[in-house]
C-alpha positions as CSV (number, residue, x, y, z in Angstrom):
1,X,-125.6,20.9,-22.7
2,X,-126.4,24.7,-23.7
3,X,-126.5,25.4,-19.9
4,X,-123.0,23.9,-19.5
5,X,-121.7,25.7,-22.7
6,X,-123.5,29.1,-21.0
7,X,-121.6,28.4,-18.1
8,X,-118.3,27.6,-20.0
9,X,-118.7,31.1,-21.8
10,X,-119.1,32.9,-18.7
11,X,-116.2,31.5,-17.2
12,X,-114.3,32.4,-20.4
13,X,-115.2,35.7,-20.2
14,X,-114.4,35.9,-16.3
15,X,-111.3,34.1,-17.0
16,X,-110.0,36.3,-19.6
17,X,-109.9,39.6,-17.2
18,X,-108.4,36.9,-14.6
19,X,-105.3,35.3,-16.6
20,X,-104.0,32.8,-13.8
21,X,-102.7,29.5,-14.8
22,X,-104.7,26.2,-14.1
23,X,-104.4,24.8,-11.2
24,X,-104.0,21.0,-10.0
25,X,-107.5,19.8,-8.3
26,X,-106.4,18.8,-4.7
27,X,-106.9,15.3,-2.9
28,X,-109.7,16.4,-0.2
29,X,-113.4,15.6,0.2
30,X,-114.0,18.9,-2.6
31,X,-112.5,17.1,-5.0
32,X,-115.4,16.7,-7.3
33,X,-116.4,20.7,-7.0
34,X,-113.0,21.9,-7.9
35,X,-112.3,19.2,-10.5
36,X,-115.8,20.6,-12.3
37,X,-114.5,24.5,-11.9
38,X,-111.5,23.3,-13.9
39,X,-112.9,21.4,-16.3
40,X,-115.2,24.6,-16.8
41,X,-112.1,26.7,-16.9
42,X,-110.5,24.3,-19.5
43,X,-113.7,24.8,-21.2
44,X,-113.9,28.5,-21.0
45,X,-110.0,28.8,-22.4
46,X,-110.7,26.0,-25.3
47,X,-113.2,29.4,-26.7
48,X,-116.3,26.5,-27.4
49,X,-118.1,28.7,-29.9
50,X,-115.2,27.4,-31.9
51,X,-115.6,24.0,-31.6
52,X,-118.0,21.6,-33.1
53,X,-120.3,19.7,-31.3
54,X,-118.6,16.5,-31.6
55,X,-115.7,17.9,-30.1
56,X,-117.9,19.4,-27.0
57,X,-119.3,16.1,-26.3
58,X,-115.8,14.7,-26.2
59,X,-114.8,16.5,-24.2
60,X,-117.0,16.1,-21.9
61,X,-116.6,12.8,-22.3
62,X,-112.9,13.2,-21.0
63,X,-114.0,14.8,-18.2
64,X,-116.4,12.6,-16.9
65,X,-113.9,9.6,-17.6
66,X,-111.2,12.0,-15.2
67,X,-113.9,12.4,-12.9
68,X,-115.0,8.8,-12.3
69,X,-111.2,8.3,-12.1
70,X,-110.3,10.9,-9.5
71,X,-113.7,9.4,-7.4
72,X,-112.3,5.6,-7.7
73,X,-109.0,7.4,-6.7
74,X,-110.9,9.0,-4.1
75,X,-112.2,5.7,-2.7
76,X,-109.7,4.2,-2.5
77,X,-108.0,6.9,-0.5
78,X,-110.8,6.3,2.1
79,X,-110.3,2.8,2.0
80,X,-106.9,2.9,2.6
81,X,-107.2,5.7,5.4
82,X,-109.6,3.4,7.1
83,X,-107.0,0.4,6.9
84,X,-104.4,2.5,8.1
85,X,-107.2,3.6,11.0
86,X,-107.6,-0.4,12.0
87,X,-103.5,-0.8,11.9
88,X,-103.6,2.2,13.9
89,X,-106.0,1.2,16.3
90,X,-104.3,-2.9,16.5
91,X,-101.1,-1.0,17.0
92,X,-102.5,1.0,19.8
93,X,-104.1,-2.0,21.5
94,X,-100.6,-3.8,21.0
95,X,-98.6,-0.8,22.7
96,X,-101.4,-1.0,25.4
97,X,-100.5,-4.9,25.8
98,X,-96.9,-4.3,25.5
99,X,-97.1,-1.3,27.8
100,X,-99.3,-3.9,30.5
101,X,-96.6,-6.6,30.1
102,X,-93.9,-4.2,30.8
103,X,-95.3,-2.6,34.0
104,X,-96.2,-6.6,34.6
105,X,-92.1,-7.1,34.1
106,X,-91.5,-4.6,36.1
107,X,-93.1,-5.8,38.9
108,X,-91.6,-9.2,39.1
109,X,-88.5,-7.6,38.4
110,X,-88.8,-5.9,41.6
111,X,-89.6,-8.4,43.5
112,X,-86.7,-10.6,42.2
113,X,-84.2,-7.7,43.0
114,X,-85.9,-7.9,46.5
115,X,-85.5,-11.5,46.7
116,X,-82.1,-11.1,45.5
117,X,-81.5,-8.7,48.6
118,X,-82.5,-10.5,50.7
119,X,-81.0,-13.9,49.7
120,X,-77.8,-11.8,49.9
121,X,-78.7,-11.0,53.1
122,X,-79.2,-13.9,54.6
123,X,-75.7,-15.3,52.9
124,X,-74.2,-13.0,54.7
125,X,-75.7,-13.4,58.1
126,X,-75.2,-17.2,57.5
127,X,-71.1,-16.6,56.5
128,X,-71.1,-14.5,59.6
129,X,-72.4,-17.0,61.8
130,X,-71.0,-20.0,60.0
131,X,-68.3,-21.6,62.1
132,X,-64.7,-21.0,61.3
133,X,-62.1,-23.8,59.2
134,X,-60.4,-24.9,62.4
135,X,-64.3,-25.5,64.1
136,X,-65.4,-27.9,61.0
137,X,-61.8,-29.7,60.9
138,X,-62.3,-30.6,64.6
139,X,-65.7,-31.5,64.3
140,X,-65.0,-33.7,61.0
141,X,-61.7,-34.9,63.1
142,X,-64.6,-36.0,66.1
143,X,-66.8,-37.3,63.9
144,X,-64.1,-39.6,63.0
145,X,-62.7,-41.0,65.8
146,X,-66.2,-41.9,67.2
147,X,-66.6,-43.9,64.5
148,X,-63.7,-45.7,64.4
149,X,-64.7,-46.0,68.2
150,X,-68.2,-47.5,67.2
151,X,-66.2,-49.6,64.7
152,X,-63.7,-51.0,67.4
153,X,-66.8,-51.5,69.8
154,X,-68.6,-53.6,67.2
155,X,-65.4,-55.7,66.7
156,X,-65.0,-56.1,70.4
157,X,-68.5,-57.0,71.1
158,X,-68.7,-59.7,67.5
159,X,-65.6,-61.4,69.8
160,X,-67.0,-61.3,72.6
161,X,-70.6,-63.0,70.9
162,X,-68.3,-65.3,69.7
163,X,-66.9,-66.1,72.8
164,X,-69.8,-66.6,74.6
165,X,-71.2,-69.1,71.6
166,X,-67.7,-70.8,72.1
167,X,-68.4,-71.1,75.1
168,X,-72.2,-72.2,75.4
169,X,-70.9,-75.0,72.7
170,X,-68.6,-76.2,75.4
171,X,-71.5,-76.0,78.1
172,X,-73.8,-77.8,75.6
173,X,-70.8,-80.0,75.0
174,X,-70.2,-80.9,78.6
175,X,-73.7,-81.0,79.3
176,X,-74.2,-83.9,77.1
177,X,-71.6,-85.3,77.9
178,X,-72.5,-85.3,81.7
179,X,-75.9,-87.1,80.2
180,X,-74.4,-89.6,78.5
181,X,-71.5,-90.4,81.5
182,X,-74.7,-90.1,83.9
183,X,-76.7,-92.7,81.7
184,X,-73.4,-94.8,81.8
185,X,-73.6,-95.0,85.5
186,X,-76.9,-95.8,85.8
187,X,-76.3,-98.3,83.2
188,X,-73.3,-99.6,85.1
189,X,-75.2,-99.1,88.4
190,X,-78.3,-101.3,87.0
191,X,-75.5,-104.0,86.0
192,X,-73.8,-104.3,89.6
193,X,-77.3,-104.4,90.9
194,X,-78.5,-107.1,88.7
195,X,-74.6,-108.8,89.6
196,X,-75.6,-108.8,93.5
197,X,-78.9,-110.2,92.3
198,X,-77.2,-112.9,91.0
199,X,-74.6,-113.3,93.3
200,X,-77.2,-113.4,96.0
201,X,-79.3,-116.2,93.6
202,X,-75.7,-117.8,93.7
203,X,-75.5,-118.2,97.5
204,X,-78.8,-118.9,97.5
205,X,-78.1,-122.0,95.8
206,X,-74.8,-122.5,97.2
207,X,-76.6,-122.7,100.4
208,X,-79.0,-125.2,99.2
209,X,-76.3,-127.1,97.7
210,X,-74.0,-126.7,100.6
211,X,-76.7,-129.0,102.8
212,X,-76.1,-132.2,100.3
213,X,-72.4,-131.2,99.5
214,X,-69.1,-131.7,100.8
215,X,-67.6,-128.9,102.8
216,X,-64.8,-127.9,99.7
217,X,-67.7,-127.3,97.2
218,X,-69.6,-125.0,99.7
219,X,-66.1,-122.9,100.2
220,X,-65.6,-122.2,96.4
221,X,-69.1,-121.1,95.8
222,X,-68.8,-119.1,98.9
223,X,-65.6,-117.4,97.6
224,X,-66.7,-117.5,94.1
225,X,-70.2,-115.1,95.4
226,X,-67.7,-113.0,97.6
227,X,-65.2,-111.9,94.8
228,X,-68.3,-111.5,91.9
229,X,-69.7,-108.9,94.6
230,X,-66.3,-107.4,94.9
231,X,-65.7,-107.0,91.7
232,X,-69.0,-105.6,90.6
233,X,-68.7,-103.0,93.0
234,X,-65.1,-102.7,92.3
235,X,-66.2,-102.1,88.8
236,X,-68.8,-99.7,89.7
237,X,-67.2,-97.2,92.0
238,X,-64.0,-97.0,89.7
239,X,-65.7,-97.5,86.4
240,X,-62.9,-99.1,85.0
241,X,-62.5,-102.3,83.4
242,X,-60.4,-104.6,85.9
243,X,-58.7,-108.2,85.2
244,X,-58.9,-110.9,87.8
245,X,-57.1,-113.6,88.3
246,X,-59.0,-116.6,89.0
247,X,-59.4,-117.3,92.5
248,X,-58.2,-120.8,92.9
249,X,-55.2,-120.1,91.1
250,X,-54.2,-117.1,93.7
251,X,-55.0,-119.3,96.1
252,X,-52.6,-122.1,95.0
253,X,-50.5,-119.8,94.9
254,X,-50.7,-117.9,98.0
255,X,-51.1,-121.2,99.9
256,X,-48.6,-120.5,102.7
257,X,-50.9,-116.9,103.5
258,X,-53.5,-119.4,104.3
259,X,-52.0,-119.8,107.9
260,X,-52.2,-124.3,107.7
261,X,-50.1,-124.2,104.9
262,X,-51.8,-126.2,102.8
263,X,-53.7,-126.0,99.2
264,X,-57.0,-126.1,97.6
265,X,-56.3,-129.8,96.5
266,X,-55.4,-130.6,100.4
267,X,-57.9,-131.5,103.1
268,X,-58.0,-128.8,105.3
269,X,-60.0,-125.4,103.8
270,X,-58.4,-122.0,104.1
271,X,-58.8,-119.8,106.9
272,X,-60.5,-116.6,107.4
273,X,-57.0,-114.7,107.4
274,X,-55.8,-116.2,104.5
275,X,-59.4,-115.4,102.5
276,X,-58.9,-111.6,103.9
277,X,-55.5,-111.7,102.1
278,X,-57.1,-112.9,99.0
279,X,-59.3,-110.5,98.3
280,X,-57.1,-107.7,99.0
281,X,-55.3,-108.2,96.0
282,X,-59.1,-108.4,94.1
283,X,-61.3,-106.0,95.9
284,X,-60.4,-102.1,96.3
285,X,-60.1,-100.2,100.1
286,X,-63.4,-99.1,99.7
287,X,-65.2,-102.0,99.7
288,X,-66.1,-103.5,103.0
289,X,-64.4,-106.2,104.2
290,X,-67.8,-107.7,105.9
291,X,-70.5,-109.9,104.0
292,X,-73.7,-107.6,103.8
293,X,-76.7,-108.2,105.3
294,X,-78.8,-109.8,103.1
295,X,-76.3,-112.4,102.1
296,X,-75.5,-115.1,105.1
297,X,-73.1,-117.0,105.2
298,X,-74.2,-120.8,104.5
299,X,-74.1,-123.6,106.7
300,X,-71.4,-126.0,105.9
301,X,-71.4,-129.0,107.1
302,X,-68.3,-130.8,108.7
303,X,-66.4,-132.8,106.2
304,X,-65.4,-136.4,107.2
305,X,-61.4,-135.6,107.1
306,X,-62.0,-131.9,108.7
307,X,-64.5,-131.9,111.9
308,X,-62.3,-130.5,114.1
309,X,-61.1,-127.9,111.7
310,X,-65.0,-127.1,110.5
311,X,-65.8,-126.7,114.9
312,X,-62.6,-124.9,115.3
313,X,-63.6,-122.5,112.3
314,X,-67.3,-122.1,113.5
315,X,-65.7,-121.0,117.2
316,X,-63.1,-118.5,115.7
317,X,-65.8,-116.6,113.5
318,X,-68.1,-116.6,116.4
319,X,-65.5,-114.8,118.3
């Protein structure tokens, strides 16, 4: 305390041949150096040997309160330089990023201007060598008319599948048809031959009833064999359904086409003429007039009122 009071009196002295004002203690790392020369200057100008003890110490006391003041001041002048050193130094490293982004930008920038170029280039190479209006009407014009060809192609080609299903039907058609008329005939066919099979079972027994019979009943079953052959094959060959009249009732009456002249209920038979003339009417063209092969003609024997017509008969058909 005396050594600060000795220093306080010596600065009063050295201040009263100096009279400059007090000045302000500045912001900078000397604070605390010129903040103590002032205080001593305050000192020196308050003249301590003047003042009491009490009023030394209190001063002091102010001074060291300023003092801790201006250092917590001081602090936090550092402190906030050093913030504004990290913002500065996050700023920086931002500008950096935003300087990297932009040269980044840049670049695709020019390469998008170069793809523009070049996607104008090739526009206009493609409008130069696209074809003109009147080119893509005819073209679109072509295109149409070969498929309305195609469509009238397709139409003509359905008619003509239908045609040839029509007509396959028809074939098919015919075809069975044919079947069914050919199965006919052979049905008819096995029915004329079964007929002559019977016929020829007829004559048969005409001939074994012709040997204990009368000459008459030996005629009719002759005749009635001849016309059941005729008409069979009548029937077959024509394939038509054909009436007949019995033939004893054309005979009776056709009696004067015998040749004699008489009838079936006289006693003399017809002759061969007059049978020929019979089955004429009965027994188509076609057939022949002859008795086949495998039927022959019975022996008839010589009826008691006829003998001389039965020899005279045997002698014409042997001619």
């Amino acid at each position: 305390m005396e050594k600060g009071l000795a220093m306080a009196g010596a600065a009063r002295r050295r201040d009263s041949d100096d009279p400059t004002p007090p000045q302000r203690p500045s912001n900078n790392k000397k604070g605390g150096t010129s903040v103590l020369l002032t205080t001593v200057k305050r000192l020196a100008q308050l003249q301590p040997e003047a003042m009491s003890r009490a009023e030394l110490e209190l001063h002091w006391e102010i001074h060291e309160r300023s003092k801790q003041q201006q250092e917590g001041e001081l602090a936090k002048l550092h402190a906030e330089v050093d913030s504004l050193r990290t913002r500065l130094t996050r700023m920086v490293a931002l500008e950096e990023e935003r300087t990297a982004q932009t040269e980044k930008d840049r670049a695709e920038l020019k390469e998008l201007r170069a793809f523009r170029r070049k996607a104008e280039l090739r526009r206009a190479a493609d409008a130069i060598s696209r074809p003109s209006d009147a080119a893509w009407s005819s073209f679109r014009e072509a295109q149409k008319q070969a498929a309305e060809t195609l469509e009238r192609e397709r139409a003509v080609t359905a008619q003509l599948r239908d045609q040839i299903d029509a007509a396959q039907r028809e074939v098919n058609a015919r075809l069975v048809e044919a079947t069914e008329r050919e199965e006919r005939a052979e049905a008819k066919a096995a029915a004329a031959q079964s007929a002559m099979e019977e016929a020829e079972k007829a004559m048969a027994a005409a001939e074994q009833a012709a040997t204990g019979a009368t000459r008459r009943e030996a005629h009719v079953a002759l005749l009635g064999c001849i016309q059941a052959v005729g008409r069979d094959r009548c029937l077959y060959r024509r394939g038509l359904k054909a009436l007949f009249t019995p033939w004893w009732e054309v005979m009776e009456a056709r009696a004067t086409m015998t040749g004699n002249g008489s009838s079936i209920g006289g006693s003399r038979r017809p002759t061969r003429g007059g049978l020929a003339l019979i089955l004429e009417d009965h027994v188509p063209p076609s057939f022949p007039p002859s008795i086949p092969p495998s039927m022959p003609s019975p022996g008839l024997t010589p009826h008691s009122n006829g003998q001389g017509q039965g020899q005279g008969h045997g002698q014409q058909q042997a001619t």
